[in-house]
C-alpha positions as CSV (number, residue, x, y, z in Angstrom):
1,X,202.3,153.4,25.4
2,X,201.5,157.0,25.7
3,X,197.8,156.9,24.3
4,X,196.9,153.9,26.7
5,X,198.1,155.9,29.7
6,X,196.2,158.7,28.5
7,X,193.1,156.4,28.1
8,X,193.9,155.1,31.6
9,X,193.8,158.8,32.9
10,X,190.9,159.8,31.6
11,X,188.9,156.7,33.1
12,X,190.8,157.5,36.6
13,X,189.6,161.0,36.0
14,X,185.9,160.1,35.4
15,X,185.5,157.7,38.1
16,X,186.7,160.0,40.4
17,X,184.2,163.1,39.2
18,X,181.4,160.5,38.7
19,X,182.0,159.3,42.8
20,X,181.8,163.1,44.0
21,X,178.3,163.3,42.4
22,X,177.0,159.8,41.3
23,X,172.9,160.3,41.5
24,X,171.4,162.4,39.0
25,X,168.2,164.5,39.6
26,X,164.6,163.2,38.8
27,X,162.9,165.9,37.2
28,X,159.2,165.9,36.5
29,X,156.1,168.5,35.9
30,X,154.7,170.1,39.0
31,X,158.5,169.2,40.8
32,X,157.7,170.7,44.0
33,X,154.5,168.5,44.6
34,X,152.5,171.7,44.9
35,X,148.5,170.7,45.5
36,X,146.9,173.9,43.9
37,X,146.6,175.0,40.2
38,X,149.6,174.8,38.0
39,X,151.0,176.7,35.2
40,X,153.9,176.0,33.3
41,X,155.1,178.7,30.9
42,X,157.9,178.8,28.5
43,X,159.1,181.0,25.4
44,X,160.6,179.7,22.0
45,X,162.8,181.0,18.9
46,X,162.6,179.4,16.1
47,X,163.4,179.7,12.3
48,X,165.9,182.2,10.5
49,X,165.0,185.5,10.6
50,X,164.3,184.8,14.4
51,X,160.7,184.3,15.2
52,X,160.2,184.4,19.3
53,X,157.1,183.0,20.9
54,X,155.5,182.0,23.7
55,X,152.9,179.9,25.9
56,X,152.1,178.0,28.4
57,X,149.5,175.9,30.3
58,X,147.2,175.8,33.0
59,X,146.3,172.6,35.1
60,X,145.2,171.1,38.5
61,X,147.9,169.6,40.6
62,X,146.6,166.1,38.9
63,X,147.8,167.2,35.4
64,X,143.9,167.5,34.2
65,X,144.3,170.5,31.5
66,X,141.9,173.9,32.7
67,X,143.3,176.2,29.9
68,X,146.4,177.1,27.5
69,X,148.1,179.7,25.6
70,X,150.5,180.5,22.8
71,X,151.2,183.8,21.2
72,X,154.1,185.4,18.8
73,X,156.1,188.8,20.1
74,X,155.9,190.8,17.4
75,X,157.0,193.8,18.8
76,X,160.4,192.5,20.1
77,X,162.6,189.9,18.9
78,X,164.4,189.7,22.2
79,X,163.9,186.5,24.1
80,X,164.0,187.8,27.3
81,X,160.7,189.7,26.6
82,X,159.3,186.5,25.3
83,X,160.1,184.4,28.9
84,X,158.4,187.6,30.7
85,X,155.7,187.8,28.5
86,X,155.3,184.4,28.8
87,X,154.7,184.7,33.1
88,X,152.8,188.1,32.4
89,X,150.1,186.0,30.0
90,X,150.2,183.2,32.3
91,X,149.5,184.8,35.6
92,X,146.5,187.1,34.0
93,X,145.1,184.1,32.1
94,X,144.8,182.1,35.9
95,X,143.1,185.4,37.3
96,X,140.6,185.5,34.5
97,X,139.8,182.2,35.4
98,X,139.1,182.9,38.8
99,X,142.3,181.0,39.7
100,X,142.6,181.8,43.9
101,X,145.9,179.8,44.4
102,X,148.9,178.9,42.1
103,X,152.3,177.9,41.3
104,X,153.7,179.0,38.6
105,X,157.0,177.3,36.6
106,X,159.5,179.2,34.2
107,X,162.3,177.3,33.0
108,X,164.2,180.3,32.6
109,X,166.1,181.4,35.9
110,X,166.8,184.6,34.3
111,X,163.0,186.0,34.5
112,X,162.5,183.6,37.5
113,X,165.3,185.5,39.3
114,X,165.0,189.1,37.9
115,X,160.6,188.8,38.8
116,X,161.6,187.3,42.5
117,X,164.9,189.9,43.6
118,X,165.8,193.6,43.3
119,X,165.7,195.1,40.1
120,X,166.7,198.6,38.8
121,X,163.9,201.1,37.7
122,X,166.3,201.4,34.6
123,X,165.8,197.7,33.2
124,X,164.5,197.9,29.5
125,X,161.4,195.8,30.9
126,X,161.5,197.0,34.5
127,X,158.0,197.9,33.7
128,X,156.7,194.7,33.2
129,X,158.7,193.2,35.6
130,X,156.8,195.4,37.7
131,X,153.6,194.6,36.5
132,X,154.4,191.0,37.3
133,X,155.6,191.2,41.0
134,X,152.9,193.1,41.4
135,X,150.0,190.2,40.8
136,X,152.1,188.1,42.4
137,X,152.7,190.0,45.1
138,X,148.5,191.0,45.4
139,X,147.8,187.2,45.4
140,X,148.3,183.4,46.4
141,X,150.5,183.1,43.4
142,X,154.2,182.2,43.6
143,X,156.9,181.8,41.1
144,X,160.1,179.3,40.7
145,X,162.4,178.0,38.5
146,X,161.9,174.5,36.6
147,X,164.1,172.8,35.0
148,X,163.2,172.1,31.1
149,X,162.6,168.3,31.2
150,X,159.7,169.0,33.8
151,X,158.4,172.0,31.4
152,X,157.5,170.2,27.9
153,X,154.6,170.9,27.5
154,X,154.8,174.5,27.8
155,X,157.6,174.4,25.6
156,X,155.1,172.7,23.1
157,X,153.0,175.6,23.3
158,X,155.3,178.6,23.0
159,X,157.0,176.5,19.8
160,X,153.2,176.8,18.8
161,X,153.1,180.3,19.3
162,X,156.2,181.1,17.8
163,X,155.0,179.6,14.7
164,X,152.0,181.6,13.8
165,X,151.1,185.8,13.7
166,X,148.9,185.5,16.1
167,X,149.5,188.0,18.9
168,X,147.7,185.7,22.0
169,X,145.2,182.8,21.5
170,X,143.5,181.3,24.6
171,X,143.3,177.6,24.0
172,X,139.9,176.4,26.0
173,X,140.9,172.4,24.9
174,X,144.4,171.4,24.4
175,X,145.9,170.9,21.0
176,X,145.8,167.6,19.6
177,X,149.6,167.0,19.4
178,X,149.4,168.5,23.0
179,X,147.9,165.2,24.2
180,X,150.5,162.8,24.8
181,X,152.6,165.0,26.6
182,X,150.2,165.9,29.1
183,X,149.4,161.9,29.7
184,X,153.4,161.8,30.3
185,X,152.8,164.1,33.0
186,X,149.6,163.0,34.1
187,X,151.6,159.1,35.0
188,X,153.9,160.9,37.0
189,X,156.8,160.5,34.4
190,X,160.3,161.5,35.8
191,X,163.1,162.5,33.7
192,X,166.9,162.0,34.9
193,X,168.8,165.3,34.4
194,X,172.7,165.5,34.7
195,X,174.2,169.1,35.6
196,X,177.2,171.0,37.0
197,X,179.7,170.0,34.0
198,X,180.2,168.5,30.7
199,X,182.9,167.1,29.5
200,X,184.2,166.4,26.0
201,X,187.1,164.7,25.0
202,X,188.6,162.7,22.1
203,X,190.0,158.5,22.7
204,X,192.7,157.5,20.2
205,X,192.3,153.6,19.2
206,X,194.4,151.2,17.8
207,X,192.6,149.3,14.8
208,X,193.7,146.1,14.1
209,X,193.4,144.1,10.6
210,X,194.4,140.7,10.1
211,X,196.9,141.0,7.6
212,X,198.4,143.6,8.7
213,X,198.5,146.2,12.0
214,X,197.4,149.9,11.3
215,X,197.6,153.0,13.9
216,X,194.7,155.0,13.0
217,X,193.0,158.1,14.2
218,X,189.3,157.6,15.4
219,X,187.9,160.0,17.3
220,X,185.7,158.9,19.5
221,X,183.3,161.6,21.2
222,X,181.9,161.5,24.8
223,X,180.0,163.9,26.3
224,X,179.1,163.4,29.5
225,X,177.0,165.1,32.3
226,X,177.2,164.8,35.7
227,X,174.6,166.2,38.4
């Protein structure tokens, strides 16, 4: 019948994608192995009217926690200022510290990209953006891309910021709820993260009683990632 050869399709059709890229990606904190400080950073937006955020967190290569920060954008509710602020924070944050080498992760490839290439004088935050390449670019600092399971806790602390009025607040000790997360890390925790394409599609069963045999609609959703 038609909806078991459609069935039949869509299985041939998944095996085939799933044998063209069958091993996801481990993600974890600190995913290039890098043996100096660390800092993860990260913005949020949260609630309605929008309320952006960010934060981030500073730590040895063995996950032990040096320093941490969350703050709320008041001035803009745009969410690209809030990844760059994030970085900006961040990097001056390590240097009070006295930080001499680092490694810093953003989980947004936007700011990641825009800080690290060519951009125009004209950007509406081409000034920060300056500001930025130029720590990085006076120091033993470096910036890359992470994806967001290897960024949680950072994304715990820009939800934090997000949440209060507080403009910046240097946290010397982590935040209780902070704690397990950071252990997480701190085991070496990996997290398996599917890419490239999702798929969605609806399966049409047959449903069969014992008295008698009904054709129903039941939509039956799969969503399925594949690296």
């Amino acid at each position: 019948m038609n909806i078991i050869k459609s069935v039949d399709d869509i299985s041939s059709f998944l095996q085939s994608v799933s044998s063209t890229n069958p091993h996801p990606r481990l993600v974890r904190w600190n995913n290039s192995s890098h043996v100096c400080t660390i800092l993860n950073v990260d913005d949020s937006c949260i609630r309605d009217p929008i309320r952006s955020g960010f934060g981030g967190i500073l730590r040895n290569h063995s996950s032990t926690h040096l320093s941490s920060f969350s703050g709320f954008t008041n001035s803009s509710k745009d969410i690209l200022f809030a990844k760059l602020k994030a970085i900006y924070q961040g990097l001056n944050l390590a240097i009070s510290l006295g930080v001499e080498e680092l490694a810093c992760y953003s989980d947004s490839l936007l700011a990641v990209n825009l800080i690290n290439g060519d951009t125009s004088q004209f950007h509406i935050y081409a000034v920060l953006i300056q500001n930025i390449k130029d720590i990085l670019g006076s120091r033993n600092f470096s910036l890359q891309h992470s994806l967001r399971e290897g960024n949680q806790c950072a994304d715990f602390m820009a939800k934090l910021g997000a949440s209060t009025d507080v403009e910046l607040t240097i946290h010397s000790s982590p935040p209780e709820d902070l704690l397990p997360l950071l252990r997480t890390d701190k085991l070496g925790a990996s997290f398996f993260f599917f890419s490239v394409a999702v798929f969605s599609f609806s399966l049409f069963t047959f449903v069969t009683k014992k008295k008698k045999d009904e054709l129903r609609d039941h939509s039956i959703n799969f969503v399925i990632i594949i690296c």
